[in-house]
HTML snippet that shows the backbone in 3Dmol.js (N, CA, C, O; Angstrom):
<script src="https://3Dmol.org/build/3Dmol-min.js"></script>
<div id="view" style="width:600px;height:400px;position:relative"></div>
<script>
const pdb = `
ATOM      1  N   UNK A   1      -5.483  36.723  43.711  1.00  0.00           N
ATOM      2  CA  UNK A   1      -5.884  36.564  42.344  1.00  0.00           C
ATOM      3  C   UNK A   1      -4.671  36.423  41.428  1.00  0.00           C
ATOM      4  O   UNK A   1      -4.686  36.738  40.238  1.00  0.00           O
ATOM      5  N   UNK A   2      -3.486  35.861  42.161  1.00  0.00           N
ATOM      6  CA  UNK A   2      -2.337  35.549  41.132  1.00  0.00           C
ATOM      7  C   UNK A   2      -2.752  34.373  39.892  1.00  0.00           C
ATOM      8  O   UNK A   2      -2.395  34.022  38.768  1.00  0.00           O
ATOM      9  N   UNK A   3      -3.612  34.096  40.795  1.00  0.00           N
ATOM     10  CA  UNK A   3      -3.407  32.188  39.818  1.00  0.00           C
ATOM     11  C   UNK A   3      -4.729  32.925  39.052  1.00  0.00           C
ATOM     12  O   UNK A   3      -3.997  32.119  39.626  1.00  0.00           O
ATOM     13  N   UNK A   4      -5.254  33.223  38.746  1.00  0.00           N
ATOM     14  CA  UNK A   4      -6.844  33.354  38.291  1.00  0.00           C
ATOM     15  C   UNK A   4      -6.662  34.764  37.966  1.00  0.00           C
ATOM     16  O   UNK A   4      -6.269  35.640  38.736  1.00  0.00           O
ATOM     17  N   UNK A   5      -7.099  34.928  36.343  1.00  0.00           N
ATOM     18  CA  UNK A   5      -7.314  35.584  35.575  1.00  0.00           C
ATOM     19  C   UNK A   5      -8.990  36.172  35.237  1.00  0.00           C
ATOM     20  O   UNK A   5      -9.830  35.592  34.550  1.00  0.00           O
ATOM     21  N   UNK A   6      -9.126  37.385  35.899  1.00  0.00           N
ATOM     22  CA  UNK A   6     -10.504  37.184  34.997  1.00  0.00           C
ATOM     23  C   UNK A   6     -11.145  38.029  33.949  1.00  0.00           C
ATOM     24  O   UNK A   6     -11.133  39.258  34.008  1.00  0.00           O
ATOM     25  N   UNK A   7     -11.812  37.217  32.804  1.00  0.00           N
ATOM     26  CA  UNK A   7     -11.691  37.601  31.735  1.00  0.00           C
ATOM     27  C   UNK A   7     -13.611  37.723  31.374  1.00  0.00           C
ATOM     28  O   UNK A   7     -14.457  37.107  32.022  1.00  0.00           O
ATOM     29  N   UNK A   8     -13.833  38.431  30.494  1.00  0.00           N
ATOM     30  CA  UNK A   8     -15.435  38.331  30.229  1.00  0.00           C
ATOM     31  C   UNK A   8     -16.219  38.697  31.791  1.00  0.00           C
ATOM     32  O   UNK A   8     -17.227  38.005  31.935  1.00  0.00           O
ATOM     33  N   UNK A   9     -16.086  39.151  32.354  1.00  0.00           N
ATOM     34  CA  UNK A   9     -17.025  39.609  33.086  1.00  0.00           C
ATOM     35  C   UNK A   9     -16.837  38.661  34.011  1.00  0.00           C
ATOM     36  O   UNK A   9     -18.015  38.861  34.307  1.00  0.00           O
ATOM     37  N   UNK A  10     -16.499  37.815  34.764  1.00  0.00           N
ATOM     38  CA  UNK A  10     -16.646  36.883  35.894  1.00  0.00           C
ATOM     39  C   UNK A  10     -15.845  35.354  35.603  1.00  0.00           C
ATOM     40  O   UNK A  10     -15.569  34.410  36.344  1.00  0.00           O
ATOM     41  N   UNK A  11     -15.610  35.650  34.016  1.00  0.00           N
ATOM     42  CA  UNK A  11     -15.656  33.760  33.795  1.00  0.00           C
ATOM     43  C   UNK A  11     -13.894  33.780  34.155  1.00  0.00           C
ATOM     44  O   UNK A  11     -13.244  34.592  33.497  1.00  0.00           O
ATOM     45  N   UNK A  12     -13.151  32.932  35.149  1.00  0.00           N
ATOM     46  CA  UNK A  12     -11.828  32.902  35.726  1.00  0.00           C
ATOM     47  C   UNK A  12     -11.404  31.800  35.322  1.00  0.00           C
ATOM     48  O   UNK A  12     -12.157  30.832  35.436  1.00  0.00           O
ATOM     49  N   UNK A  13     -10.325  31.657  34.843  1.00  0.00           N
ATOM     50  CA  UNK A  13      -9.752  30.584  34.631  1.00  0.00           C
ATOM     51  C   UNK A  13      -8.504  30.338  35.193  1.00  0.00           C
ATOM     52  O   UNK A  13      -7.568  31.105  34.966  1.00  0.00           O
ATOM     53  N   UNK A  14      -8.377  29.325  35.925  1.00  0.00           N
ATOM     54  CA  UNK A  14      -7.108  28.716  36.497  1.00  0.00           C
ATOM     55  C   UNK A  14      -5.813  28.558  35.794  1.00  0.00           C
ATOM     56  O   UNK A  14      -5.509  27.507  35.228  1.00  0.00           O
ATOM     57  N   UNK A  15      -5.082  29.560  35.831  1.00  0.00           N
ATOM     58  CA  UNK A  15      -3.844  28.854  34.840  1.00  0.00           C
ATOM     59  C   UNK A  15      -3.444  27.953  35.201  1.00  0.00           C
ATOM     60  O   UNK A  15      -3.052  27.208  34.303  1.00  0.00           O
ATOM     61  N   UNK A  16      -3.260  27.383  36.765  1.00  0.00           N
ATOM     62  CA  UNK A  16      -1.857  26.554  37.138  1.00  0.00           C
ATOM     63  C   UNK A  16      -2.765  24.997  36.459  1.00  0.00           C
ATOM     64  O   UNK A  16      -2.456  24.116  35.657  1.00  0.00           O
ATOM     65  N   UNK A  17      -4.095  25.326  37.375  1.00  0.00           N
ATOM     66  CA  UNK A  17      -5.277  23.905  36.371  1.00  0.00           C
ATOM     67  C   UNK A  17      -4.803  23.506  35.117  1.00  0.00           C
ATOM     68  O   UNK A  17      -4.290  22.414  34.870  1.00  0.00           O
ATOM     69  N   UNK A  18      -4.977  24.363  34.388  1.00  0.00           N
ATOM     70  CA  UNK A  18      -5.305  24.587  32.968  1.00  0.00           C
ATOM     71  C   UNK A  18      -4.134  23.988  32.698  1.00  0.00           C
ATOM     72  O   UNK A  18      -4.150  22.842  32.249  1.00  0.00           O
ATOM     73  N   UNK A  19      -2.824  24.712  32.943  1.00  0.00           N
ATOM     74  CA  UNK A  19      -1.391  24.466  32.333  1.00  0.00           C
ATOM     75  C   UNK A  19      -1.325  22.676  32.800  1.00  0.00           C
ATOM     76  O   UNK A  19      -0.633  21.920  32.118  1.00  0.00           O
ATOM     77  N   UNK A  20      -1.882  22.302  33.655  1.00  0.00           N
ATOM     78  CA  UNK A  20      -1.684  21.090  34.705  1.00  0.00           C
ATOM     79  C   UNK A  20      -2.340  19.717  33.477  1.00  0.00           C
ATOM     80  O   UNK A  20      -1.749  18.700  33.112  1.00  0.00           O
ATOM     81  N   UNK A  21      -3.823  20.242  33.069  1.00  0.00           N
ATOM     82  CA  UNK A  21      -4.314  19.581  32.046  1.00  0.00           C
ATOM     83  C   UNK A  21      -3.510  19.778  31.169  1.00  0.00           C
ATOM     84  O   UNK A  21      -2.872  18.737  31.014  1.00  0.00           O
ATOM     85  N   UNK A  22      -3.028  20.897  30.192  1.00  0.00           N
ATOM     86  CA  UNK A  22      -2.439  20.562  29.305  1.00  0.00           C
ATOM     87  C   UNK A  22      -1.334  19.417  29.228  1.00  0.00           C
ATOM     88  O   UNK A  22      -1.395  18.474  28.439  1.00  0.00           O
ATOM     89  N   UNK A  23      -0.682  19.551  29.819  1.00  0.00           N
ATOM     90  CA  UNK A  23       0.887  18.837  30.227  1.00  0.00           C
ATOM     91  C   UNK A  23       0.489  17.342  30.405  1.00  0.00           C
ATOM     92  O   UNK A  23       1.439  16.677  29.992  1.00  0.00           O
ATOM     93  N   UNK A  24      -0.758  16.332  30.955  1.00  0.00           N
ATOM     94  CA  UNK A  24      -1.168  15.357  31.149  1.00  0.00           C
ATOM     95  C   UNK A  24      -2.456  15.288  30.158  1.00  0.00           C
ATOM     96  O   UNK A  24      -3.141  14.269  30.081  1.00  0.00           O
ATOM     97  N   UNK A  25      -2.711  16.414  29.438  1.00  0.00           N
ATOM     98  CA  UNK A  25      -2.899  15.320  27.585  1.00  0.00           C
ATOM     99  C   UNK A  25      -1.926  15.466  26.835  1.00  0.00           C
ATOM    100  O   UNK A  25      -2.082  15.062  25.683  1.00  0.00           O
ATOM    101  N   UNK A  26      -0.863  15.957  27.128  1.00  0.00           N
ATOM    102  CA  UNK A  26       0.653  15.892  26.178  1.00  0.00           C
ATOM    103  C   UNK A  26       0.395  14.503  26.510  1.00  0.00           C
ATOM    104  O   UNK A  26      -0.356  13.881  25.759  1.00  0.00           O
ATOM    105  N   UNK A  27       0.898  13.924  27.512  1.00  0.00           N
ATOM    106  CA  UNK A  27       1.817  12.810  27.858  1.00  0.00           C
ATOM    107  C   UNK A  27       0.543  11.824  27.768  1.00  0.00           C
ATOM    108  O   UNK A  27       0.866  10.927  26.988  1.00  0.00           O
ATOM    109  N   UNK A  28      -0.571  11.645  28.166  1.00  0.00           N
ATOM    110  CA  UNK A  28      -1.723  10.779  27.822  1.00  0.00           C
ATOM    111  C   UNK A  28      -1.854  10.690  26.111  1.00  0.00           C
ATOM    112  O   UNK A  28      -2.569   9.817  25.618  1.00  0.00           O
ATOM    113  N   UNK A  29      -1.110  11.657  25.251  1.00  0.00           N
ATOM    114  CA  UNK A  29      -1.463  11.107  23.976  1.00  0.00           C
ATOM    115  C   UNK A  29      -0.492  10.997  23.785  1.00  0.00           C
ATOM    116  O   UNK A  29      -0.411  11.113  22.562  1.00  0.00           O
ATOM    117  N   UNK A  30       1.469  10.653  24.587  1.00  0.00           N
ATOM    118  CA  UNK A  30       2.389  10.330  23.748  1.00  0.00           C
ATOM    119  C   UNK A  30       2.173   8.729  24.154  1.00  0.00           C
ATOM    120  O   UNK A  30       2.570   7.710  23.589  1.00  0.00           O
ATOM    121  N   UNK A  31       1.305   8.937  25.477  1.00  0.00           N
ATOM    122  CA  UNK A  31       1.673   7.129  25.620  1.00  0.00           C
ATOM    123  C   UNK A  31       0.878   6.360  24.463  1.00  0.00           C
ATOM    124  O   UNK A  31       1.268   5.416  23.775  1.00  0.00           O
ATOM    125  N   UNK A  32      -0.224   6.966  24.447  1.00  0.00           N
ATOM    126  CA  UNK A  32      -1.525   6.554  22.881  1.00  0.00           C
ATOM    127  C   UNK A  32      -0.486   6.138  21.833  1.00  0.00           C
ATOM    128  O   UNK A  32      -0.144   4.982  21.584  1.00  0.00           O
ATOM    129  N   UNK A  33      -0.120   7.062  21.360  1.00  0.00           N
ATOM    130  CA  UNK A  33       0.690   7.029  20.063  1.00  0.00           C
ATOM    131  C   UNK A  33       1.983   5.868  20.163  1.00  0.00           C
ATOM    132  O   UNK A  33       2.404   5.237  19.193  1.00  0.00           O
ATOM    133  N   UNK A  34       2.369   5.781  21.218  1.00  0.00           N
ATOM    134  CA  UNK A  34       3.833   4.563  21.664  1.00  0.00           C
ATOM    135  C   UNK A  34       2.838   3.280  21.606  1.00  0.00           C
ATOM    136  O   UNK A  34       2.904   2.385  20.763  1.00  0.00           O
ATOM    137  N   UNK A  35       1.781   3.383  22.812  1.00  0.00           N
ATOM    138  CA  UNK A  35       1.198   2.302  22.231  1.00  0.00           C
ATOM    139  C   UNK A  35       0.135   1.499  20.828  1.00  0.00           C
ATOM    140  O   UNK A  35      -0.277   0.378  20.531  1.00  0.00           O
ATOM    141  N   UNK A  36       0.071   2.916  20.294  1.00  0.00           N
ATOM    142  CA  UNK A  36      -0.249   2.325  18.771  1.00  0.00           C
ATOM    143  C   UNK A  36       0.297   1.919  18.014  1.00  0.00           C
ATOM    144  O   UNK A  36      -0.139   0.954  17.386  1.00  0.00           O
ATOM    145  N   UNK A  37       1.686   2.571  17.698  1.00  0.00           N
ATOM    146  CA  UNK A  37       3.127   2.035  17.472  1.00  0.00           C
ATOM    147  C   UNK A  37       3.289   0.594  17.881  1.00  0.00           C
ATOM    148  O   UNK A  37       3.140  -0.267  17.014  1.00  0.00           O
ATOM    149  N   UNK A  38       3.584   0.246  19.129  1.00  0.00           N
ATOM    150  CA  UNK A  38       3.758  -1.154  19.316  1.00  0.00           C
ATOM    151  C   UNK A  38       2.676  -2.102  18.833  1.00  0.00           C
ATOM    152  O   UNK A  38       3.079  -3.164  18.357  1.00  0.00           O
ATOM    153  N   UNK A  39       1.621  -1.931  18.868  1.00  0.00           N
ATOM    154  CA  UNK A  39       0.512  -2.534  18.380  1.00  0.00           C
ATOM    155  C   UNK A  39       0.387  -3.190  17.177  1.00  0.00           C
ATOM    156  O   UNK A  39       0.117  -4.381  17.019  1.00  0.00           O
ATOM    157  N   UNK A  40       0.681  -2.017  15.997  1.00  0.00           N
ATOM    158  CA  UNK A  40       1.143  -2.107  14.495  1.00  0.00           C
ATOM    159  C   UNK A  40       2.209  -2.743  14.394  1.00  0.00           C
ATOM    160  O   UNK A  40       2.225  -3.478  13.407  1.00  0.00           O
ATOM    161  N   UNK A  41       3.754  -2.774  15.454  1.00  0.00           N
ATOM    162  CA  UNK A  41       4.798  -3.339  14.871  1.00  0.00           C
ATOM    163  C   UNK A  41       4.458  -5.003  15.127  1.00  0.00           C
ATOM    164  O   UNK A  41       4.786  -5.831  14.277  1.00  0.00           O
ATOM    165  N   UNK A  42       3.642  -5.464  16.616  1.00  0.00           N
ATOM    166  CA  UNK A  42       3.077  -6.480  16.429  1.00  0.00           C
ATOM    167  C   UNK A  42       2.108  -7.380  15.308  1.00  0.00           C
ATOM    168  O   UNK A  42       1.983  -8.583  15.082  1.00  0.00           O
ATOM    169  N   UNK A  43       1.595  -6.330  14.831  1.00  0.00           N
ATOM    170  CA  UNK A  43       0.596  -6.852  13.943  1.00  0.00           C
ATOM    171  C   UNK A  43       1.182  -7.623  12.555  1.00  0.00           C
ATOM    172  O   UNK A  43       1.037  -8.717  12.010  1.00  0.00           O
ATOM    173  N   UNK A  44       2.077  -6.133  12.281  1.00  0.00           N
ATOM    174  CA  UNK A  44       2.750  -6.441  11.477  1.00  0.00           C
ATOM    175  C   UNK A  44       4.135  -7.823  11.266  1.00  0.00           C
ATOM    176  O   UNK A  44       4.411  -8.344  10.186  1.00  0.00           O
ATOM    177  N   UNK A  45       4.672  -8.083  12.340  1.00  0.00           N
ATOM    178  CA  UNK A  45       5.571  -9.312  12.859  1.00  0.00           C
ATOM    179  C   UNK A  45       4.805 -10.428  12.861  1.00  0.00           C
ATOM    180  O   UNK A  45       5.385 -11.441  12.469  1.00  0.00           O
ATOM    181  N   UNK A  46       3.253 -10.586  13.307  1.00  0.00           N
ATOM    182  CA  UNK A  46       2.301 -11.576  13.158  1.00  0.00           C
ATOM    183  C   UNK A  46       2.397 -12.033  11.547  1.00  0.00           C
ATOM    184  O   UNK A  46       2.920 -13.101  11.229  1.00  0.00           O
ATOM    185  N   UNK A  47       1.819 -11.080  10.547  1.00  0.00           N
ATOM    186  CA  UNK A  47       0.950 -10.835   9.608  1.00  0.00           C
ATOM    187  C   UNK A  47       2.643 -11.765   8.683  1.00  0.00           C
ATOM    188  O   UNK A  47       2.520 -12.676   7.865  1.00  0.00           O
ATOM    189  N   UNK A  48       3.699 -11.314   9.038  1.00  0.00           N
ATOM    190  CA  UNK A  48       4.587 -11.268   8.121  1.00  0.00           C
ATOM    191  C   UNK A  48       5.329 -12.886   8.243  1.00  0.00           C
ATOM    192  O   UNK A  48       6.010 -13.425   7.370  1.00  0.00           O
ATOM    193  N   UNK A  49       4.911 -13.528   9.788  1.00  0.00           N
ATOM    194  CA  UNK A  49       4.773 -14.780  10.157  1.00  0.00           C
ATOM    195  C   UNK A  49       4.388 -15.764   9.711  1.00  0.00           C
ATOM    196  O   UNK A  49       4.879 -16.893   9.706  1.00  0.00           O
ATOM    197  N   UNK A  50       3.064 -15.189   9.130  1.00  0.00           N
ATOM    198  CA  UNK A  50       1.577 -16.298   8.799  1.00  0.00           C
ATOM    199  C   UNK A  50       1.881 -16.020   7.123  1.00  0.00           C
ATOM    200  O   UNK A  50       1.400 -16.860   6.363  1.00  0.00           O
ATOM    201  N   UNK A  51       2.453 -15.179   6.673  1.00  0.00           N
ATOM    202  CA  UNK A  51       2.386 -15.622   5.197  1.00  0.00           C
ATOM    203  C   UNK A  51       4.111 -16.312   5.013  1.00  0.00           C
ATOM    204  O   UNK A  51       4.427 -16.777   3.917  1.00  0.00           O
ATOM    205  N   UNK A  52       4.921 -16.310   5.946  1.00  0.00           N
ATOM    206  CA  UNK A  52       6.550 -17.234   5.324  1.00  0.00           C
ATOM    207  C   UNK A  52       5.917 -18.767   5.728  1.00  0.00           C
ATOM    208  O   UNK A  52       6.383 -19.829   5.313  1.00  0.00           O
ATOM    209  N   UNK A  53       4.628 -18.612   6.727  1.00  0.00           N
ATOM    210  CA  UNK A  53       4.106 -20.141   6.599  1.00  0.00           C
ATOM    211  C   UNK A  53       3.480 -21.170   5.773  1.00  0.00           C
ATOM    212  O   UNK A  53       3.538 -22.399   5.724  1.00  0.00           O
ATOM    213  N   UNK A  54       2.878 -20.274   5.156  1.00  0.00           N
ATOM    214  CA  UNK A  54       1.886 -20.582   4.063  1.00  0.00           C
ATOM    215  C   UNK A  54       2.483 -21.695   2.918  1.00  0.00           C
ATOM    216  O   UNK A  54       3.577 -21.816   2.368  1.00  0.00           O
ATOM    217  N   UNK A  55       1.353 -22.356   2.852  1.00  0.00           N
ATOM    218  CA  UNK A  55       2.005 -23.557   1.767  1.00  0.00           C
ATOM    219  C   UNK A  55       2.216 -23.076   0.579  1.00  0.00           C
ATOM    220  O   UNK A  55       3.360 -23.452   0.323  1.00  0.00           O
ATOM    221  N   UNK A  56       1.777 -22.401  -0.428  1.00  0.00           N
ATOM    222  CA  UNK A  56       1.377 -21.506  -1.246  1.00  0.00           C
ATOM    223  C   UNK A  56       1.485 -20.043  -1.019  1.00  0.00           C
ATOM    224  O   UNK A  56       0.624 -19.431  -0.387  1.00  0.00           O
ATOM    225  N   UNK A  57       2.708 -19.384  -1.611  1.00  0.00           N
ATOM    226  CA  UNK A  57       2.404 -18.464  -1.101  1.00  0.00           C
ATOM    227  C   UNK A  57       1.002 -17.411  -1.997  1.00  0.00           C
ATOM    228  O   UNK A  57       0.219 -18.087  -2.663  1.00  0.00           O
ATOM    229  N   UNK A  58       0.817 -16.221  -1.978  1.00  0.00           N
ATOM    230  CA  UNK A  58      -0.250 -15.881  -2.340  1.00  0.00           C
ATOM    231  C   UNK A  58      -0.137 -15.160  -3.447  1.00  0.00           C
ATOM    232  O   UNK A  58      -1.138 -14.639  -3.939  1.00  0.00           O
ATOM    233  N   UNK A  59       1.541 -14.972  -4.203  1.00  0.00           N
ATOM    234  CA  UNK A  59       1.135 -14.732  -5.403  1.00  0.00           C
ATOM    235  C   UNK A  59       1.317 -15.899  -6.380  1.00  0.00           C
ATOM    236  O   UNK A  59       1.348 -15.640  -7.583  1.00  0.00           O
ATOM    237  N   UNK A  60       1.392 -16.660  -6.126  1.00  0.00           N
ATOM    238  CA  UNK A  60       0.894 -18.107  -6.685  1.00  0.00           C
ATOM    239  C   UNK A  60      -0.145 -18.330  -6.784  1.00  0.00           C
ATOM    240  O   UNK A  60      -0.578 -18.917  -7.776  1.00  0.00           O
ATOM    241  N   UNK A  61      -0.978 -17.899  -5.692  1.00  0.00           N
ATOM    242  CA  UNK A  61      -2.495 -18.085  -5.646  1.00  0.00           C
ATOM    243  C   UNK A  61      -3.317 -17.356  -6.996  1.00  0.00           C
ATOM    244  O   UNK A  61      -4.195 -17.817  -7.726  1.00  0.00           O
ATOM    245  N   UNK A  62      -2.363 -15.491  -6.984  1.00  0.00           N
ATOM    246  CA  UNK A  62      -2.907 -14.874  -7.482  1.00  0.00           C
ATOM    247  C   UNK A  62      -2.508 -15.012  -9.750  1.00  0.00           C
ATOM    248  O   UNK A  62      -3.031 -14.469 -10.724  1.00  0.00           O
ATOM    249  N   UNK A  63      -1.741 -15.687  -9.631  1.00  0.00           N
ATOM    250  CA  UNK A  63      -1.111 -16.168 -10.822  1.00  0.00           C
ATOM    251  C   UNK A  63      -2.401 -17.205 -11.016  1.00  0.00           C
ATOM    252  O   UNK A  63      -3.334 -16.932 -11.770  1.00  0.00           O
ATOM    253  N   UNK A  64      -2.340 -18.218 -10.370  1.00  0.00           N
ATOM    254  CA  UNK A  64      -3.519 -19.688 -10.238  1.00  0.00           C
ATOM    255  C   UNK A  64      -4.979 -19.020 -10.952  1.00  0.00           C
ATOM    256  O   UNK A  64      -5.506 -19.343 -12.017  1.00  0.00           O
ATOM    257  N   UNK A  65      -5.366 -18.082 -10.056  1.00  0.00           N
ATOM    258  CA  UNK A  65      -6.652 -17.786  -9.995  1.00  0.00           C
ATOM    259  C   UNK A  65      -6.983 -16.313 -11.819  1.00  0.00           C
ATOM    260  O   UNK A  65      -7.980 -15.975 -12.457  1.00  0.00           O
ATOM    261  N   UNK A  66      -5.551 -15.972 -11.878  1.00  0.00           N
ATOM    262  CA  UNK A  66      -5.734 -15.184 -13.322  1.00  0.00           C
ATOM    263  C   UNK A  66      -5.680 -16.048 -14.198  1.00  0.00           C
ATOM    264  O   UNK A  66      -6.122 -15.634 -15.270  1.00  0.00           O
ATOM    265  N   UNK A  67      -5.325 -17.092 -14.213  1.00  0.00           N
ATOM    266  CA  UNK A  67      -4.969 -18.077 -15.323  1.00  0.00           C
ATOM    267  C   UNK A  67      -6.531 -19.390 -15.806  1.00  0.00           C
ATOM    268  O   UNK A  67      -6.936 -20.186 -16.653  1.00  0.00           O
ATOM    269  N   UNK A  68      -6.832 -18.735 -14.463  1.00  0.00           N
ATOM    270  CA  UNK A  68      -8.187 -19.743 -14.192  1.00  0.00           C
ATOM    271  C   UNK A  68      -9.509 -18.436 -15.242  1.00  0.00           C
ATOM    272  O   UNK A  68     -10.219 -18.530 -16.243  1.00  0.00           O
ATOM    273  N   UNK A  69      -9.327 -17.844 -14.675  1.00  0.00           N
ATOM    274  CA  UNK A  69     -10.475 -16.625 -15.344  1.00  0.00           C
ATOM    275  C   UNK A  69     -10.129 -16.155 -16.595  1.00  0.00           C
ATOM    276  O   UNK A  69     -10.817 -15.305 -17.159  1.00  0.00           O
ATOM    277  N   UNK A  70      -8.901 -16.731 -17.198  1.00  0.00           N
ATOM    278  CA  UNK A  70      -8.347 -15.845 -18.595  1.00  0.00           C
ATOM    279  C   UNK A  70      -9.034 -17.632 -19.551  1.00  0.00           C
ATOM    280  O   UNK A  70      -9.734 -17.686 -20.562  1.00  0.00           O
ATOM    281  N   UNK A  71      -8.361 -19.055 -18.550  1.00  0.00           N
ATOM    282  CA  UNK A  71      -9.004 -19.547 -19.448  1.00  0.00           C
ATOM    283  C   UNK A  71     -10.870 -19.847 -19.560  1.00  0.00           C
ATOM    284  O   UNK A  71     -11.464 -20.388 -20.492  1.00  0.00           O
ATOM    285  N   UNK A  72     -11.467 -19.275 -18.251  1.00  0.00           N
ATOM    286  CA  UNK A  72     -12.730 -19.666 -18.479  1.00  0.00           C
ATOM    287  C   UNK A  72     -13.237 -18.525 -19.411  1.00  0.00           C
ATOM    288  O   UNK A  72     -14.191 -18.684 -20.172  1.00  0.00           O
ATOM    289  N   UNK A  73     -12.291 -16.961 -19.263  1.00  0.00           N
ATOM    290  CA  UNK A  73     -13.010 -16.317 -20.503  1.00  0.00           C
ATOM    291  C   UNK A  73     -13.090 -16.752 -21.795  1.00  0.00           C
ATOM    292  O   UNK A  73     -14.043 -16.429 -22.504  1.00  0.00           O
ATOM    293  N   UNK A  74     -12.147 -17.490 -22.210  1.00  0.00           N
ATOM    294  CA  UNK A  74     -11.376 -17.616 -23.557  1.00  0.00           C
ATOM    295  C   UNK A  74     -12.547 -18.858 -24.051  1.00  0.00           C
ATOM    296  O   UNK A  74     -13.123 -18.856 -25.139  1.00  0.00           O
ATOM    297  N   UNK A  75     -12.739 -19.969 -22.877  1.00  0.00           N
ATOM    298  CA  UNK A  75     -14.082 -20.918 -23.241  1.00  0.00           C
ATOM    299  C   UNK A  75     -15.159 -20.205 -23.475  1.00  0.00           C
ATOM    300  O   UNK A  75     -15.567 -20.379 -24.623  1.00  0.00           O
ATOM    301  N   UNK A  76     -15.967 -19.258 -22.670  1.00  0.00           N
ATOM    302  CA  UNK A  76     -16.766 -18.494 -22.649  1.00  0.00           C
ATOM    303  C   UNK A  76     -17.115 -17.927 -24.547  1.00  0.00           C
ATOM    304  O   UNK A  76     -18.149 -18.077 -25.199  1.00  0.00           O
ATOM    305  N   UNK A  77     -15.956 -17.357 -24.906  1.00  0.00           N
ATOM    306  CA  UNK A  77     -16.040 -16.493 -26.063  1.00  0.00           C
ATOM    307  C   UNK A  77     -16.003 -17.364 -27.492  1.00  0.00           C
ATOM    308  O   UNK A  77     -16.329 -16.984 -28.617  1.00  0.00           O
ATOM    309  N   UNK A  78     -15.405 -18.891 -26.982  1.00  0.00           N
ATOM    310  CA  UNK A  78     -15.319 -19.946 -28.043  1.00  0.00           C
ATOM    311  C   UNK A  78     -16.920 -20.412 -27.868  1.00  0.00           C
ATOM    312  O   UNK A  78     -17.195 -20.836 -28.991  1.00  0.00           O
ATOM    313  N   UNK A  79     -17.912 -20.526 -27.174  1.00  0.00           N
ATOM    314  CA  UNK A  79     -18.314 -21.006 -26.753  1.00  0.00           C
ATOM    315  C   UNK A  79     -19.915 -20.060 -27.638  1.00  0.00           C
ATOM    316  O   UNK A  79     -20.904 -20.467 -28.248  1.00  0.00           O
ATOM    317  N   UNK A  80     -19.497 -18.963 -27.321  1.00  0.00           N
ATOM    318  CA  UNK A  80     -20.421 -17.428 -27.563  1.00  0.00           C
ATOM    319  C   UNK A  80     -20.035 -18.149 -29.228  1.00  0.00           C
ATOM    320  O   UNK A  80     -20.328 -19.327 -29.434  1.00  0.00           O
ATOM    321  N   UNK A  81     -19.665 -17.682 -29.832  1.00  0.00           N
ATOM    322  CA  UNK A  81     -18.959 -17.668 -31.398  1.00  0.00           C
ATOM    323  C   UNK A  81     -19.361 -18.914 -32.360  1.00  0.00           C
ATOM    324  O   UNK A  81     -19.589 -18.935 -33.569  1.00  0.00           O
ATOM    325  N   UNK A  82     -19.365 -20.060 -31.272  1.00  0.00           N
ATOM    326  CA  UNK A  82     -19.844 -21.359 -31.889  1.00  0.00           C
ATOM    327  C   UNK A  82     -21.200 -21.265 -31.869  1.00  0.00           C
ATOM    328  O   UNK A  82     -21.736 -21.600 -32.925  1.00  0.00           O
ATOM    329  N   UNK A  83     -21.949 -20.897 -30.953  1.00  0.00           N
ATOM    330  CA  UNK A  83     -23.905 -20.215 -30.682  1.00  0.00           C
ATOM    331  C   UNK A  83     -23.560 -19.809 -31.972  1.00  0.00           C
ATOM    332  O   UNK A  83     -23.338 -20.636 -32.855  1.00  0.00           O
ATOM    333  N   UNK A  84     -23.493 -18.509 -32.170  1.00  0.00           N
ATOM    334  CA  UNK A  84     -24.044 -17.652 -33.239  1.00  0.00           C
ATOM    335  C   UNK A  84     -23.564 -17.335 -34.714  1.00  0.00           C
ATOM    336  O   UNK A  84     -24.063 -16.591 -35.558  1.00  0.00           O
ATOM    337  N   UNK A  85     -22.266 -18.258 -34.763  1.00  0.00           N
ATOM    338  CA  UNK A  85     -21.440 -18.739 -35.870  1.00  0.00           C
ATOM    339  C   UNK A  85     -20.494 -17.155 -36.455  1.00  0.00           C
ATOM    340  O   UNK A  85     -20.499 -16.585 -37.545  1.00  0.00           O
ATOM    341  N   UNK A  86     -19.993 -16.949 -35.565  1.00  0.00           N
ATOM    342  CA  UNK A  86     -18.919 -15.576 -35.638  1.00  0.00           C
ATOM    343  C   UNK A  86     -18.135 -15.898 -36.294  1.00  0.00           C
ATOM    344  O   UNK A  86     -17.686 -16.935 -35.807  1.00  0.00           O
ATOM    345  N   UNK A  87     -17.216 -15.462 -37.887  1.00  0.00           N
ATOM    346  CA  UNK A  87     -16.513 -15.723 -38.157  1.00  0.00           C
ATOM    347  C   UNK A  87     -14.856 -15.097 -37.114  1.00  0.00           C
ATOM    348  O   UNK A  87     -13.706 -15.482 -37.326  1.00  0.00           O
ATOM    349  N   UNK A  88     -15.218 -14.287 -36.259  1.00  0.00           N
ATOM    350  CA  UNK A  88     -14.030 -13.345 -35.474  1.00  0.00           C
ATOM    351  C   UNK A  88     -13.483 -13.998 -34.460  1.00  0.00           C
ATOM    352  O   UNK A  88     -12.605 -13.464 -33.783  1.00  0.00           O
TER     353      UNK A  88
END
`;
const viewer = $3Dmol.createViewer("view");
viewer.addModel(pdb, "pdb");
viewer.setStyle({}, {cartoon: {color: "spectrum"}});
viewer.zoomTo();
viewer.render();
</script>
């Protein structure tokens, strides 16, 4: 009964087991974590690829598309004002 402890009335637990699992989910979640790591640095090397390609880049887009909605508001409110004869 070196290896086996018993505790609660009957219930024994294996240390050398036990210690054996622990030690192989250490290392089953350092490989997880290395390979999530590589995963992300890929993703990220992709991601950072596809926008130095881009014809446009996307804050051009995002300049384009504020300039587009500032002037359809601005029609919008000329538009409102001329309806109902706003002097404002």
């Amino acid at each position: 009964m070196a290896t086996n402890q018993s505790i609660f009335n009957g219930f024994q637990v294996n240390r050398s087991m036990l210690a054996g699992g622990v030690v192989l989910t250490g290392i089953g979640s350092a490989l997880g974590a290395a390979g999530t790591a590589m995963v992300c640095v890929a993703l990220l090397a992709a991601g950072r690829n596809w926008l130095r390609n881009l014809d446009t880049p996307p804050t051009a887009l995002a300049h384009r598309a504020l300039h587009e909605a500032r002037v359809a508001s601005s029609a919008g409110w000329e538009a409102w004002r001329a309806e109902h004869g706003s002097p404002n």
